[in-house]
Legacy VTK file of the C-alpha trace (Angstrom):
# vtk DataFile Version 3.0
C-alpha trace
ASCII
DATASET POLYDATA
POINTS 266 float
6.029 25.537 -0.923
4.429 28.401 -2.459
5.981 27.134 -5.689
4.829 23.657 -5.232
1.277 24.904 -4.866
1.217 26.894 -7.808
2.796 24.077 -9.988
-0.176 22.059 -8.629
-2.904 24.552 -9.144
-1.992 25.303 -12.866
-2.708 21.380 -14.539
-6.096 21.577 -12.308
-6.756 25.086 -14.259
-5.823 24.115 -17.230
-7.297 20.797 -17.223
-10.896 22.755 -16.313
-10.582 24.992 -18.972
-9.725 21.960 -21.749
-13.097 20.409 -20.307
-15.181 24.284 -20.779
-14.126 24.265 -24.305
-14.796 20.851 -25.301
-18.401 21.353 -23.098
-18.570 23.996 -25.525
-18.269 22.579 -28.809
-20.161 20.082 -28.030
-22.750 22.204 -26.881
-22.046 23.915 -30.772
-21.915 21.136 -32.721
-25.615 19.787 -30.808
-26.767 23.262 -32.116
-25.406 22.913 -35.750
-27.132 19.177 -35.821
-30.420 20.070 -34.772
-30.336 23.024 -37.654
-29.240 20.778 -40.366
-32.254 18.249 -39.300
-34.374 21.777 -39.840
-33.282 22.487 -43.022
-34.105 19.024 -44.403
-37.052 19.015 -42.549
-37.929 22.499 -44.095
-36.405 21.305 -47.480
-38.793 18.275 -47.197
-42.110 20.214 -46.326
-41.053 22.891 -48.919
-41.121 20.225 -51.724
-44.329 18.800 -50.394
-45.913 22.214 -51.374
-44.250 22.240 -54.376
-44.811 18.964 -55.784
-48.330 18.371 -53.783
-49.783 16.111 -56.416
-46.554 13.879 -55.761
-46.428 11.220 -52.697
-44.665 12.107 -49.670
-41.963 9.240 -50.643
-41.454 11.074 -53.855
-40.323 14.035 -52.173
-38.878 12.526 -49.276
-36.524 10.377 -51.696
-35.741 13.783 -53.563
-34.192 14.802 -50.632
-32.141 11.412 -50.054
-31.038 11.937 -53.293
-30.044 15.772 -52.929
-28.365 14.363 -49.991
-26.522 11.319 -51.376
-24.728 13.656 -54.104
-24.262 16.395 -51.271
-22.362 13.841 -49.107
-20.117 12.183 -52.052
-19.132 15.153 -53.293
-17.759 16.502 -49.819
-17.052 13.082 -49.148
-14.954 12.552 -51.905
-13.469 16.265 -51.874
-12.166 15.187 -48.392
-10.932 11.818 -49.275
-9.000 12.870 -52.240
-8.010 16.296 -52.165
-8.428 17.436 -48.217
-6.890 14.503 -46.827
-5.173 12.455 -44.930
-5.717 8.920 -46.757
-8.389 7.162 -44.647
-6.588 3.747 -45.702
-3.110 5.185 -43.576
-4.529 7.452 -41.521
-7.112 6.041 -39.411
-7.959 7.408 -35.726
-6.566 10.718 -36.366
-7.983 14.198 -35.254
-11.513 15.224 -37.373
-10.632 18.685 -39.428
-13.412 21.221 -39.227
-14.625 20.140 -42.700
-14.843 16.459 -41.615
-17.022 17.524 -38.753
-19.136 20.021 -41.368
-20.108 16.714 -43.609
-20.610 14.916 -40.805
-22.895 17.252 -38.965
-24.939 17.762 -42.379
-25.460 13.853 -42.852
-26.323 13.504 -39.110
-28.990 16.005 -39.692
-30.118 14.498 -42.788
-30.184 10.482 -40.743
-32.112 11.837 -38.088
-34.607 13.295 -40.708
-34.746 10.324 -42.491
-34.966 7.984 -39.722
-37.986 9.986 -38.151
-39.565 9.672 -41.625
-39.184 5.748 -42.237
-40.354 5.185 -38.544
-43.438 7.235 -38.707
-44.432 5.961 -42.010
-43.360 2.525 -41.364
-41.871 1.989 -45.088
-38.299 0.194 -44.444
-37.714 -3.109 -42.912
-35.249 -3.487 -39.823
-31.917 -4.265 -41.798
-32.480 -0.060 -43.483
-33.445 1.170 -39.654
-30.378 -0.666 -38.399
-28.176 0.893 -40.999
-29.629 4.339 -39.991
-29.500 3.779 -36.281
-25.871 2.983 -36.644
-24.794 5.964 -38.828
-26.055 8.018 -36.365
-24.458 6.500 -33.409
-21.137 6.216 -35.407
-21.257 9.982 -36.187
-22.178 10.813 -32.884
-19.252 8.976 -31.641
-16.580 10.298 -33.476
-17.750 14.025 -32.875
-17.836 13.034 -29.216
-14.492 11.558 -29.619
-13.015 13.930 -31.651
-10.929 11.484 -33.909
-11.459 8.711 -36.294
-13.427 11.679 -38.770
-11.582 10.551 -42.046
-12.359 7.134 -42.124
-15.972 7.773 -41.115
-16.174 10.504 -43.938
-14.814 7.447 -45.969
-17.571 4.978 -44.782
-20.066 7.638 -45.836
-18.786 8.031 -49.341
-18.883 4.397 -50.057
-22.467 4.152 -48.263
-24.097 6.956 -50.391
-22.247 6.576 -53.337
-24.818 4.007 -54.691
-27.886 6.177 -53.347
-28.086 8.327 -56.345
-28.620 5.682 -58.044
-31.283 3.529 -55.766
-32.758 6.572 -56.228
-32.916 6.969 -59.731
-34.644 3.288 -59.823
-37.006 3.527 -57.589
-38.467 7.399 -59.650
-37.920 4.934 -63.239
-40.525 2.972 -61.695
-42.954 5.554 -60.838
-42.677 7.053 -63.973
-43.046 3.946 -66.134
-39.568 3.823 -67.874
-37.522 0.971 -65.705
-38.473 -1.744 -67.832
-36.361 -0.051 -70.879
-31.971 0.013 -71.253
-32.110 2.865 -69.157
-33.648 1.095 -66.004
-30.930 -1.946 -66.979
-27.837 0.476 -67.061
-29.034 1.666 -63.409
-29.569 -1.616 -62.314
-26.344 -2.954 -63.624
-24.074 -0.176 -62.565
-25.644 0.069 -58.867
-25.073 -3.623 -58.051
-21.106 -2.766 -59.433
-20.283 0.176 -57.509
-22.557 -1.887 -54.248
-20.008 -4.778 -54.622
-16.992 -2.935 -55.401
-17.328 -0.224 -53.011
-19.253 -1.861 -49.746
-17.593 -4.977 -50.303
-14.005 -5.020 -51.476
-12.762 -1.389 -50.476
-15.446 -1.717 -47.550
-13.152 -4.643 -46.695
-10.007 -2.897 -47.179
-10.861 -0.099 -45.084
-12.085 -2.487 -42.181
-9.205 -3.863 -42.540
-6.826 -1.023 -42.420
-8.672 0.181 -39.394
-8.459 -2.951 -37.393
-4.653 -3.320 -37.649
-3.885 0.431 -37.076
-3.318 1.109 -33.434
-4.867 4.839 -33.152
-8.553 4.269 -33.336
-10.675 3.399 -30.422
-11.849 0.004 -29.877
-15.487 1.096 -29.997
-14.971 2.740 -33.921
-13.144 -0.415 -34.468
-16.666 -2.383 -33.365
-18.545 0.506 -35.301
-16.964 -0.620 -38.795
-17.331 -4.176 -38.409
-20.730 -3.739 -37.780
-21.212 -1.338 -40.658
-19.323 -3.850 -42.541
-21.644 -6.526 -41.157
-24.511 -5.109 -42.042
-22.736 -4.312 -45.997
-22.986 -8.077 -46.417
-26.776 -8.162 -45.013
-27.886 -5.740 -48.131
-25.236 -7.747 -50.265
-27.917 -10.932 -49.476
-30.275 -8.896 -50.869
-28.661 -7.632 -53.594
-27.410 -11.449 -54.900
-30.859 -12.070 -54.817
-32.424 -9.110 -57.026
-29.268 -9.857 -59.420
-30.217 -13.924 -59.909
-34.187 -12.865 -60.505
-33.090 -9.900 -62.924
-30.990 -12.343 -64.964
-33.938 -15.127 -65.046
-36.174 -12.265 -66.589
-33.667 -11.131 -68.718
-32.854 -14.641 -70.098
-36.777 -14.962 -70.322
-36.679 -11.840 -72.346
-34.396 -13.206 -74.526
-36.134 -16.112 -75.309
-39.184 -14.400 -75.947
-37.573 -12.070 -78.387
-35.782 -15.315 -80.065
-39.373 -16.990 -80.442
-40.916 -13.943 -81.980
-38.585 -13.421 -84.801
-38.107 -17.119 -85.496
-42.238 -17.868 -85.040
-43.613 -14.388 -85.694
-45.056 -14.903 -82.237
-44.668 -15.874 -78.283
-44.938 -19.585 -78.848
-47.963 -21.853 -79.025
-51.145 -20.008 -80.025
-53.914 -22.579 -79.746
LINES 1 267
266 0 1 2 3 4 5 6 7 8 9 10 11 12 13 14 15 16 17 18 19 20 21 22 23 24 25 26 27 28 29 30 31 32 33 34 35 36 37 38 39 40 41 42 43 44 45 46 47 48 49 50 51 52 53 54 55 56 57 58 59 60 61 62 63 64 65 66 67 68 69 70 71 72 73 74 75 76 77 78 79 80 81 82 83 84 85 86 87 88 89 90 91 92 93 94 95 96 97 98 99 100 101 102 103 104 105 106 107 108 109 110 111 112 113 114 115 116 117 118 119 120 121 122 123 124 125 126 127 128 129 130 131 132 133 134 135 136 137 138 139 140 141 142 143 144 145 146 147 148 149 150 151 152 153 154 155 156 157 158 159 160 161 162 163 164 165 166 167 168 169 170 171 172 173 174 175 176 177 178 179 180 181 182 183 184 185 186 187 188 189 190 191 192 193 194 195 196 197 198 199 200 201 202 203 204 205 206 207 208 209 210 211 212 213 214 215 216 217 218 219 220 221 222 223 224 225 226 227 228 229 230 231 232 233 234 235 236 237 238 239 240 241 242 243 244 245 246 247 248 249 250 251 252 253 254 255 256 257 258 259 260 261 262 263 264 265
């Protein structure tokens, strides 16, 4: 009887002290996220001072972009050389560097998100994207699974931000209407289509027939996939006016060497 007790007791025990230590890192990991939002807070306000005769959207984009090659590279790094293979590994336990990117971007989201909503510069389809990154983080540290293939998700989401980036300061500066501005625009609606769409779409894919994941990460990546094909709208769009002004361009050039002007003078 004594025995039987005992046997009883020690799953109650134990099963109290797995729930201290995951109230625990929790309660870590909560701490860790609210001092990478300070340090791109502080990283924000310190370029501010720096640059003061620049906007605050210059600066604030400086740090998207320090962030965009931050997360690809540790991204990538864990994707390639860390492992496991997010396309046959799906739903499996986060490492403690998955959980390091993924507490540095959360950070970085809730900065950003703060930012667009108290300046009111991005349009609901951007805010969605951001809401959703941060609930899909927060998930799979809650759930402590699923890490790799949302490490993946961020690589192919921020792999194209270096170079939004890089547009958007071409056109403050005066030089996007020159090759360089073209290359950017060229290559970012590439890597957009080739990595949101077609590996985003192989990765959904792989994560909807594997059996480990949750259902609710499963919902997660078809909405981030979802909302892929919402910027892809977007995207087809910029692409068809860029190539009517190009082919305008063109024209005009064709005109000018033939005629020795635009067209019609009088």
């Amino acid at each position: 009887m004594f025995t039987n007790r005992m046997t009883a007791t020690v799953p109650s025990i134990n099963h109290l002290f797995e729930k201290t230590k995951a109230g625990e890192t929790m309660a870590l990991l909560v701490v860790f996220a609210i001092l990478c939002l300070c340090c791109w807070a502080s990283f924000y306000f310190i370029l501010c001072i720096i640059n003061g005769s620049r906007s605050y959207e210059w600066n604030c984009r400086l740090v998207t972009l320090v962030h965009g090659i931050v997360a690809v590279c540790i991204t990538a790094y864990i994707g390639y050389v860390d492992g496991p293979w997010p396309f046959t590994h799906p739903g499996t336990k986060n490492t403690p560097l998955q959980i390091s990117a993924l507490v540095v971007s959360l950070g970085y989201f809730i900065f950003d998100m703060a930012w667009c909503v108290y300046f009111r510069t991005e349009g609901p389809v951007m805010l969605a994207h951001h809401t959703m990154s941060i609930l899909g983080i927060l998930l799979t540290l809650w759930l402590g699974e699923s890490g790799i293939e949302s490490c993946a998700v961020l690589f192919g989401s921020e792999v194209t931000n270096p170079l939004l980036q890089t547009r958007w300061f071409l056109k403050q500066t005066g030089r996007y209407e020159t090759p360089l501005g073209n290359a950017v625009d060229v290559l970012f609606v590439l890597l957009f289509v080739v990595m949101r769409i077609f590996v985003g779409g192989t990765m959904l894919y792989c994560e909807l027939i594997s059996p480990r994941p949750r259902f609710f990460i499963k919902c997660g990546g078809v909405a981030m996939y979802a909302l892929s094909w919402a910027f892809m709208v977007d995207i087809v769009r910029f692409a068809m006016r860029k190539s009517k002004s190009w082919h305008k361009q063109r024209v005009r050039k064709v005109m000018v060497e033939a005629n020795g002007h635009d067209g019609k003078m009088d």
